[in-house]
C-alpha positions as CSV (number, residue, x, y, z in Angstrom):
1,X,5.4,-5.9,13.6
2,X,5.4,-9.3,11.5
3,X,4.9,-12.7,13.4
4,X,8.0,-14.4,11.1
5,X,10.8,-14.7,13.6
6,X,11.1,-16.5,17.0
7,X,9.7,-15.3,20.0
8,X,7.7,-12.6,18.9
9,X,6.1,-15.3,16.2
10,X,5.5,-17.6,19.2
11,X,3.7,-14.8,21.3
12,X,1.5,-14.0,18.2
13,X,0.6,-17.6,18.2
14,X,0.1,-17.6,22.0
15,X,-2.3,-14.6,22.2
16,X,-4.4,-16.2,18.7
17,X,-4.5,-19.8,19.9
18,X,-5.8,-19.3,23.7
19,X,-8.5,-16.9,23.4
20,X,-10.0,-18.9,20.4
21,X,-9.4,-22.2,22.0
22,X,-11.4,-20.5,25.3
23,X,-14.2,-19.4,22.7
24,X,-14.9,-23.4,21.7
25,X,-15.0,-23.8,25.2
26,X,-17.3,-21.4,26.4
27,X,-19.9,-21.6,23.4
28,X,-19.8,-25.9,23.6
29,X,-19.6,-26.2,27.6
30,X,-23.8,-26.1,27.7
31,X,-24.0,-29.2,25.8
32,X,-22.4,-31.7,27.9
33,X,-24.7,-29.9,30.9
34,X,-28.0,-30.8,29.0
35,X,-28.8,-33.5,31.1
36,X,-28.9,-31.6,34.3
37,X,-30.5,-28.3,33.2
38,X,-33.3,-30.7,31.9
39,X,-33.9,-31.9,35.5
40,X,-33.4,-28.4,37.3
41,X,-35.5,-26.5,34.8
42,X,-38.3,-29.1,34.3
43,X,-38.0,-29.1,30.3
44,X,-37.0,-31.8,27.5
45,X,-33.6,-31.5,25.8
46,X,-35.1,-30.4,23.1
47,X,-35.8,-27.3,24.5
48,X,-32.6,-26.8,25.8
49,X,-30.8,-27.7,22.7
50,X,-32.6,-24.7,20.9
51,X,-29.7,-22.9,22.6
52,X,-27.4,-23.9,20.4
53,X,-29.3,-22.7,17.8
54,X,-29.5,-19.4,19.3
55,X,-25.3,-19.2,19.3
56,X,-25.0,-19.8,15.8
57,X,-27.7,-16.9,15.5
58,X,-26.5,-14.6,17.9
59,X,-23.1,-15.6,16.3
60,X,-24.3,-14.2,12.6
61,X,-25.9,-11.0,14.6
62,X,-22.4,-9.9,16.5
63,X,-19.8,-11.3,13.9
64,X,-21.8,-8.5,11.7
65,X,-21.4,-5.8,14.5
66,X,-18.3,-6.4,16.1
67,X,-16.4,-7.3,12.8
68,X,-17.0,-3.5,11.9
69,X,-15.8,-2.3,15.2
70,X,-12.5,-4.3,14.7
71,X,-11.6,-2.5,11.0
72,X,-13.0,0.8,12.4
73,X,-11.2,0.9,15.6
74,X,-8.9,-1.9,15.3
75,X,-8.1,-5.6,16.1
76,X,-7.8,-5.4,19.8
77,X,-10.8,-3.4,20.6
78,X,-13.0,-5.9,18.4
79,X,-11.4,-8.9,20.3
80,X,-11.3,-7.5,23.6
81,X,-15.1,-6.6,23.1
82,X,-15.6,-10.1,21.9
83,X,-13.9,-11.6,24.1
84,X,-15.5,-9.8,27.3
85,X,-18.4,-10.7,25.8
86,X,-18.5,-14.4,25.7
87,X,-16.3,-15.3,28.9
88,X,-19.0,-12.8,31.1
89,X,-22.2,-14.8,29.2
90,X,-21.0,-18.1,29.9
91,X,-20.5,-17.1,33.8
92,X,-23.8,-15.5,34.0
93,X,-25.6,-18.2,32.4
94,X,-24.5,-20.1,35.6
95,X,-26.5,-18.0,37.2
96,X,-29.6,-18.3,35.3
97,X,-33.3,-18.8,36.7
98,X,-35.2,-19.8,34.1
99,X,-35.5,-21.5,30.4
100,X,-35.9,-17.9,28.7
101,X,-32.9,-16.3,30.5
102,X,-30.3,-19.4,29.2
103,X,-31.9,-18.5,25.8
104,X,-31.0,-14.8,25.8
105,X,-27.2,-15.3,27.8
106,X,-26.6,-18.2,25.3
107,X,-27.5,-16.1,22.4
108,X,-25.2,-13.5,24.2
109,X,-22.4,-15.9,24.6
110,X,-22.7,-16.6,20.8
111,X,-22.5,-13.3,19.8
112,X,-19.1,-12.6,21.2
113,X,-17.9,-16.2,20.2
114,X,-18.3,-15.8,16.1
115,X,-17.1,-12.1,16.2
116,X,-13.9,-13.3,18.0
117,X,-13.7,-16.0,15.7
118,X,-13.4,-14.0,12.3
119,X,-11.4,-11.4,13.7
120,X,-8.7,-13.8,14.4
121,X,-9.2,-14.7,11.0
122,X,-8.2,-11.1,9.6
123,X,-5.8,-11.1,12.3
124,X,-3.8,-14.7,11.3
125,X,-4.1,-12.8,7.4
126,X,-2.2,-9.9,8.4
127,X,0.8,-11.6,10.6
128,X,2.0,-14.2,8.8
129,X,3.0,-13.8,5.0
130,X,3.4,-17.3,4.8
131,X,1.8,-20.5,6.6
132,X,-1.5,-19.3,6.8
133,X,-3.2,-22.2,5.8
134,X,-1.8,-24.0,8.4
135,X,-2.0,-21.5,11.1
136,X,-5.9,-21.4,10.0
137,X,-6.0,-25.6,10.5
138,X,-4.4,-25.3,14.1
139,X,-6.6,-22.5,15.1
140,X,-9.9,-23.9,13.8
141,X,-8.9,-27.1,14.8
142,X,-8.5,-26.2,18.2
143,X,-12.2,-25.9,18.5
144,X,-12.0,-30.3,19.3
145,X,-9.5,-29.5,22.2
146,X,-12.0,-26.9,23.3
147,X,-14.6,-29.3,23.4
148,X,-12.9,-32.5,25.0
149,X,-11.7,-29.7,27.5
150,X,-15.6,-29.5,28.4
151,X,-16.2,-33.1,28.5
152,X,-13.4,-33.3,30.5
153,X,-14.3,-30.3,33.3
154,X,-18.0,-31.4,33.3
155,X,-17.3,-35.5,33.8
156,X,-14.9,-33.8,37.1
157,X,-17.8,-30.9,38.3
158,X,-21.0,-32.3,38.8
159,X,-22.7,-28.8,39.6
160,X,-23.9,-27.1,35.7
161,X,-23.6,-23.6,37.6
162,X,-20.2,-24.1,38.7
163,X,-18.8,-25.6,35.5
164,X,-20.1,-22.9,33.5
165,X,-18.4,-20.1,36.1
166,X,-15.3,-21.7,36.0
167,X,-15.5,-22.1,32.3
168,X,-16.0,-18.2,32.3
169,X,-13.7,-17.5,34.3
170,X,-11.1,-19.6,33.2
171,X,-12.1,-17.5,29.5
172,X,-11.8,-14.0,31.2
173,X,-8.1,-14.5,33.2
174,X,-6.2,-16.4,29.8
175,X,-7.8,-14.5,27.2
176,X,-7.7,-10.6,28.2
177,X,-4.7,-10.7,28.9
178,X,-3.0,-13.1,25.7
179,X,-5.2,-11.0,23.0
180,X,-3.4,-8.4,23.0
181,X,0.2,-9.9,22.8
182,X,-1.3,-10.0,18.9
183,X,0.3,-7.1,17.3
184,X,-2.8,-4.4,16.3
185,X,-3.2,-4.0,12.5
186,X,-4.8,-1.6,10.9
187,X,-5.7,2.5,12.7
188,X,-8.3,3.6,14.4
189,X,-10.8,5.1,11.3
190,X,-14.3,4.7,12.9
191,X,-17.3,3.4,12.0
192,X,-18.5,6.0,9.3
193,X,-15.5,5.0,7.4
194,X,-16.4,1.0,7.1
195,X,-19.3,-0.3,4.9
196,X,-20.7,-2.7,4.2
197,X,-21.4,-1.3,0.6
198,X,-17.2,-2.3,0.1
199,X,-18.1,-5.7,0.1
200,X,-20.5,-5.5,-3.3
201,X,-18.2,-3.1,-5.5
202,X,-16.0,-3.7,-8.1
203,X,-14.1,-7.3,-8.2
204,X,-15.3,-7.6,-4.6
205,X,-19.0,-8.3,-5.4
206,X,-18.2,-11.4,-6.9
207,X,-15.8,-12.6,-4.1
208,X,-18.2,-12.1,-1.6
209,X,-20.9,-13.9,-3.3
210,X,-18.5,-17.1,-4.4
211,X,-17.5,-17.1,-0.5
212,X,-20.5,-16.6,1.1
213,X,-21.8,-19.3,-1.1
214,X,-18.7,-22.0,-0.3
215,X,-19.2,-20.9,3.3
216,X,-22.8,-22.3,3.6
217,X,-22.2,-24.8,1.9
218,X,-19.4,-26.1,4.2
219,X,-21.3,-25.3,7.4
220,X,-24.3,-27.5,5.4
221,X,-21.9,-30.4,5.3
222,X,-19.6,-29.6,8.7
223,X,-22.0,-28.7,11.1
224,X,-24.9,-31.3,10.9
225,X,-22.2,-34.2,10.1
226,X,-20.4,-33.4,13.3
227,X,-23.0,-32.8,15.1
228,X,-25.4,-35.8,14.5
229,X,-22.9,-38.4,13.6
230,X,-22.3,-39.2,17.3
231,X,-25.3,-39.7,18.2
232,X,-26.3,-41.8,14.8
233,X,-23.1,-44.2,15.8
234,X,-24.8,-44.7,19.5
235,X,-28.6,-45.5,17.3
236,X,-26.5,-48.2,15.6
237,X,-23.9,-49.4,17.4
238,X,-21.2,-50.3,15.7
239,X,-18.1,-52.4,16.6
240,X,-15.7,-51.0,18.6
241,X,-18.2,-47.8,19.1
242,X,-16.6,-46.5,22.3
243,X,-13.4,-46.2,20.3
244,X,-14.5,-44.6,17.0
245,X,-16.3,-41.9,19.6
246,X,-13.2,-40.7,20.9
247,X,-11.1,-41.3,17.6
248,X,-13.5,-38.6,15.7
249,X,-12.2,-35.2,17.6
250,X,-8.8,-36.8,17.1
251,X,-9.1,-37.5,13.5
252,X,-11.0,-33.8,13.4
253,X,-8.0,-32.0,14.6
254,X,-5.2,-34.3,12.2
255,X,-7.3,-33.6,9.1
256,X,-8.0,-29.7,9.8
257,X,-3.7,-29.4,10.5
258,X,-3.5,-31.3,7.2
259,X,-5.7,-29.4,5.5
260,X,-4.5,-26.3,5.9
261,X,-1.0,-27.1,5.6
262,X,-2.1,-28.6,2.3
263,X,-3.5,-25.3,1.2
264,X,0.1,-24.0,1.9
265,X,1.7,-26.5,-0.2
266,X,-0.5,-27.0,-3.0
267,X,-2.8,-24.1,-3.0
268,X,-6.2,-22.9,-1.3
269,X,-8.5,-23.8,-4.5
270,X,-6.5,-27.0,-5.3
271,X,-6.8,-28.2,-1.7
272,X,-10.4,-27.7,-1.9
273,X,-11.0,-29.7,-4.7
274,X,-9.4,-32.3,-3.4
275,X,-11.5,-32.0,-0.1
276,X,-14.9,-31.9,-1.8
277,X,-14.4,-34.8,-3.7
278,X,-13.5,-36.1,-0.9
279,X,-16.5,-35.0,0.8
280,X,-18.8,-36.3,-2.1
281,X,-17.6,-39.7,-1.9
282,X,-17.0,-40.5,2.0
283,X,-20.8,-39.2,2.2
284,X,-22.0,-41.4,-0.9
285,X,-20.3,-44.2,0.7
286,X,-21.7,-43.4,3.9
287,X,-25.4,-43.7,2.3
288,X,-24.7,-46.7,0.9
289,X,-23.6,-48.3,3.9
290,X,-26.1,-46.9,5.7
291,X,-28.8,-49.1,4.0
292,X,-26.9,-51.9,3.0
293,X,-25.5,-52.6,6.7
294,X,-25.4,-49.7,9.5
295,X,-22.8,-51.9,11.5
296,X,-20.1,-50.5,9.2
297,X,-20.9,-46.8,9.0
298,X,-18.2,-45.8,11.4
299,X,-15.0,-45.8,8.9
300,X,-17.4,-43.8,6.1
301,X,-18.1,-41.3,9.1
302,X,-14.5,-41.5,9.8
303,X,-13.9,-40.6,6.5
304,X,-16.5,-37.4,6.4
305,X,-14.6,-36.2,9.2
306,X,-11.4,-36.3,7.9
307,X,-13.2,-34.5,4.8
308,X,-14.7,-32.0,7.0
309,X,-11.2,-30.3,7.1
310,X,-12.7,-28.7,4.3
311,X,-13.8,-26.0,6.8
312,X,-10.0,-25.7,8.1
313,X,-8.7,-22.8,6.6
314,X,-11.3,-20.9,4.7
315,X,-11.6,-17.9,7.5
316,X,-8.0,-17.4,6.4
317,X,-8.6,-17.5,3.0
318,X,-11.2,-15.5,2.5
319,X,-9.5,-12.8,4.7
320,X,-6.9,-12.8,2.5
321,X,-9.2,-11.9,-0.6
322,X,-10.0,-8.8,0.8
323,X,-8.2,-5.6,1.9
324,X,-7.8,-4.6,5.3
325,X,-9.6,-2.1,5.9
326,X,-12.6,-4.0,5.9
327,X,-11.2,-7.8,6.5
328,X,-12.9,-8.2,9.5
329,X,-16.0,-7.1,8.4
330,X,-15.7,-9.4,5.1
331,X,-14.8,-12.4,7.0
332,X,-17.7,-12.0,9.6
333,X,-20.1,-11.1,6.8
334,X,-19.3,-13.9,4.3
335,X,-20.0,-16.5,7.6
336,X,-23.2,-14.4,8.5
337,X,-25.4,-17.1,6.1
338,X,-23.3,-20.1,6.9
339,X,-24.4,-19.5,10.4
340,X,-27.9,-18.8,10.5
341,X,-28.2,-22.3,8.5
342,X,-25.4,-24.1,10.8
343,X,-27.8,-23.2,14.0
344,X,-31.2,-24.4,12.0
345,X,-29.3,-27.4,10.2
346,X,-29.0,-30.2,13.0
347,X,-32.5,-29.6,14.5
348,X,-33.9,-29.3,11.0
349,X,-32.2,-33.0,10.0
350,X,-33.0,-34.3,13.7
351,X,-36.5,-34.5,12.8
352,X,-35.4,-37.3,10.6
353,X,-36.4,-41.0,11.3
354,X,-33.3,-42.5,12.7
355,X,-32.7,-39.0,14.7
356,X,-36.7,-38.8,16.5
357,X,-36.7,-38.9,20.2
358,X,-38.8,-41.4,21.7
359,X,-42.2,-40.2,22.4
360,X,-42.8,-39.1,25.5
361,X,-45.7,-41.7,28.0
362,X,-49.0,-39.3,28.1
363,X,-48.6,-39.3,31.7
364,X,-45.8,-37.4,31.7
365,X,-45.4,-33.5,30.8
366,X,-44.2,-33.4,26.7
367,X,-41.2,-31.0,28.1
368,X,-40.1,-33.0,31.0
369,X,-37.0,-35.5,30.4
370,X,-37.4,-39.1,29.5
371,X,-35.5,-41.1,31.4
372,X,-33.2,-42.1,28.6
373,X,-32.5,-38.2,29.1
374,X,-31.0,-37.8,32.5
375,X,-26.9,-38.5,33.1
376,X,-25.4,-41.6,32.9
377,X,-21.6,-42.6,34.0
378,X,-20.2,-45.8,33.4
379,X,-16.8,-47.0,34.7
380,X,-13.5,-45.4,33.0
381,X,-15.7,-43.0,30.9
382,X,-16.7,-39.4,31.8
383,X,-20.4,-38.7,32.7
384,X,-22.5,-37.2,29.4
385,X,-25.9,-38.2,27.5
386,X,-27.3,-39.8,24.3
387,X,-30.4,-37.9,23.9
388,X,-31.2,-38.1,20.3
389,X,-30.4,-34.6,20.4
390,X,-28.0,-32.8,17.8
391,X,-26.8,-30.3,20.0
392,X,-25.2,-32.7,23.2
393,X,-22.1,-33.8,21.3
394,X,-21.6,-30.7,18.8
395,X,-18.2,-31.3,17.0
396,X,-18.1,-34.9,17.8
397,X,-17.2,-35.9,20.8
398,X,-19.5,-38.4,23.1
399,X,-18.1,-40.9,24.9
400,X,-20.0,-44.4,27.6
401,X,-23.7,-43.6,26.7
402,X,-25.7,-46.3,28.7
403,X,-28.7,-46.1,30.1
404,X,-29.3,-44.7,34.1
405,X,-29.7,-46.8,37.1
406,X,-32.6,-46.0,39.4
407,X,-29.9,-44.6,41.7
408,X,-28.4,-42.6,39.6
409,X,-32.1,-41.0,37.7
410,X,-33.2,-40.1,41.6
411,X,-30.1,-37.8,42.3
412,X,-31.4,-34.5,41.3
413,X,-30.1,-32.7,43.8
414,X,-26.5,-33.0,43.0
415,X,-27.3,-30.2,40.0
416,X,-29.0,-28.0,41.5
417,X,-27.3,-24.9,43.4
């Protein structure tokens, strides 16, 4: 079955676009619940926020695994595993007692999330013979929906367990059922029959090392930019700050569509080039601006965004550089580096001047939060946190950061059970 022709091209694009839009929102709904797990659980947001470095590691652990299960026993099982996976994590994270036990679900919940990602990769390679590229921009830019879907459902719950169940659950009932409305791919060959060896010979050794490469080197520039830049526009406040906060997702999800449409049009490598000069300048200009006057970094971050589509379509691409009987394995493997260093990145650059936390008064425990740390609503905008903290608005979105009214700081109990 091809996905080229009317309905059965729009159910393809159904059972593609839900579950991954459900694995942004399951791996990014923690972030906007940082402020109340730091209250419940008696710790600083900078312990919490090591669980987003745990998904991107858990994410390079069971993209490795579960990509081999989908070549060896095909596309469904791998997503369906994947899939199960994530949406069960996220809704027993809700139930979790304890600092240690959100570390190991989160790393769980991360480890179906990045599988299920670059299976659908292999997956958009093998069902449409033309618009890739710009299947690969709506899918990966989906992940900014995913994540104003979060702000959205945590600014309406005010309970962290709840959101996260209903997040999960939500996951389990729309995704199980839509993944497999994709048509399977390849047989069922087992595991004996993929290597991992298949990646290193031949013209394939190169390919894997030139992609691997390219793919760190865009999570180097996508993750920390997207994740930091937020909270580096609140530091400075710039005019019209409010606005450029929600403008950045949007801008994220235009550019990523363009891009990969682009890399229809023009070609993957000419695209690219494009992009990274792009890239090189917005982020020069961005320096530049930053020391000469920090009141007019938002269009220069505006501008790395946009470049940022750089990311947009290179799961499909590199799929398509490799055969299919060990895609899946390739694409999860060639993002295995990019993110081990996308989960150490943002905490690594955090400890930057302009990103430190403010130190915490001796009189109170170095893990408990600051007050700066606990929730804060203001009028019109949806409840959420500054922090300092390169985890709480992951792929740019934060929106109303002020600081909390006594009121407001003595209301504990609305988070807890």
């Amino acid at each position: 079955m091809n996905a080229d022709d009317g309905l059965s091209r729009l159910l393809v694009f159904t059972g593609i676009l839900i579950p991954f839009l459900m694995s942004a929102s399951c791996v990014f709904s923690v972030v906007y619940l940082f402020p109340q797990l730091a209250v419940v659980f008696h710790v600083g947001v900078d312990a919490l926020s090591i669980m987003v470095t745990l998904s991107f590691i858990g994410g390079a652990v069971g993209g490795v695994f579960l990509g081999m299960v989908a070549d060896a026993y095909g596309r469904h099982v791998g997503l369906l595993f994947s899939t199960l996976i994530f949406s069960l994590f996220t809704i027993i994270t809700g139930l979790a007692g304890n600092l240690w036990e959100l570390y190991m679900f989160w790393f769980l919940v991360g480890f179906g999330v990045n599988a299920e990602n670059g299976i659908t990769y292999a997956l958009v390679a093998e069902n449409w013979r033309s618009g890739r590229g710009l299947m690969g921009g709506l899918v990966q830019g989906i992940y900014f929906v995913g994540i104003v879907l979060d702000a959205v459902v945590s600014g309406m719950i005010r309970n962290w367990r709840l959101v996260l169940v209903s997040v999960g659950v939500a996951s389990l009932a729309l995704s199980l059922p839509l993944v497999m409305l994709a048509p399977e791919t390849v047989g069922k060959i087992g595991l004996r029959q993929v290597s991992y060896g298949d990646l290193f010979r031949g013209r394939l050794l190169a390919v894997t090392i030139l992609s691997t490469i390219l793919v760190a080197s865009a999570f180097l520039y996508t993750i920390p930019l997207v994740s930091l830049a937020p909270t580096y526009l609140k530091a400075v406040k710039p005019l019209g700050l409010n606005a450029w906060l929600i403008a950045l997702p949007l801008i994220g999800i235009v550019a990523y569509v363009a891009a990969g449409y682009a890399s229809d049009v023009y070609g993957r490598a000419e695209t690219l080039i494009v992009l990274g000069a792009l890239a090189l300048a917005s982020s020069i200009t961005l320096l530049i601006t930053a020391r000469v006057n920090e009141g007019y970094v938002a269009l220069p971050i505006a501008l790395t965004y946009f470049s940022s589509s750089i990311f947009a379509y290179l799961g499909i691409w590199i799929s398509e550089l490799y055969p299919a009987r060990v895609r899946a394995t390739a694409s999860n493997f060639t993002f295995l580096l990019g993110r081990l260093l996308g989960g150490v990145g943002p905490p690594s650059l955090r400890r930057r001047r302009f990103m430190k936390s403010p130190p915490s008064p001796s009189r109170r425990s170095p893990w408990a939060p600051s007050p700066q740390q606990l929730p804060t609503r203001r009028r019109g905008f949806l409840a959420t946190t500054d922090l300092g903290n390169p985890g709480a608005l992951i792929k740019g979105v934060g929106v109303g950061l002020i600081n909390p009214t006594p009121m407001e700081m003595s209301t504990t109990n609305d988070y807890e059970n």
